[in-house]
Phi, psi and omega in degrees: 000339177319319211276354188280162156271189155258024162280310173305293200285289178327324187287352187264331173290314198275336145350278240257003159094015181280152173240231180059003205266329215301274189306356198271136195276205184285262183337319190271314169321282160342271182359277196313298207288339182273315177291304194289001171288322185306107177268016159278000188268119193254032214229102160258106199290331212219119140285158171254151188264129227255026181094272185307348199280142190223071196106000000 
């Protein structure tokens, strides 16, 4: 995920129905994507967006 920008990552997050992304840097961003991909992870990392949100 290093090699992505952060235009890519935000576009992965909102992909994936997520909000909380707008401000978040490269690194936190990684962070957020990699846990919430884990699926051992009980941990919601991500809010989900309720229709309006837009990052």
């Amino acid at each position: 995920m290093n090699n992505k920008t952060v235009k890519e990552l935000k576009k992965a997050a909102k992909d994936q129905g997520l909000c909380g992304y707008a401000k978040l840097t490269k690194a936190e961003l990684i962070a957020r994507l990699s846990r919430h991909n884990d699926e051992d992870s009980g941990d919601d990392v991500w809010e989900k967006c309720k229709g309006g949100c837009k990052g």
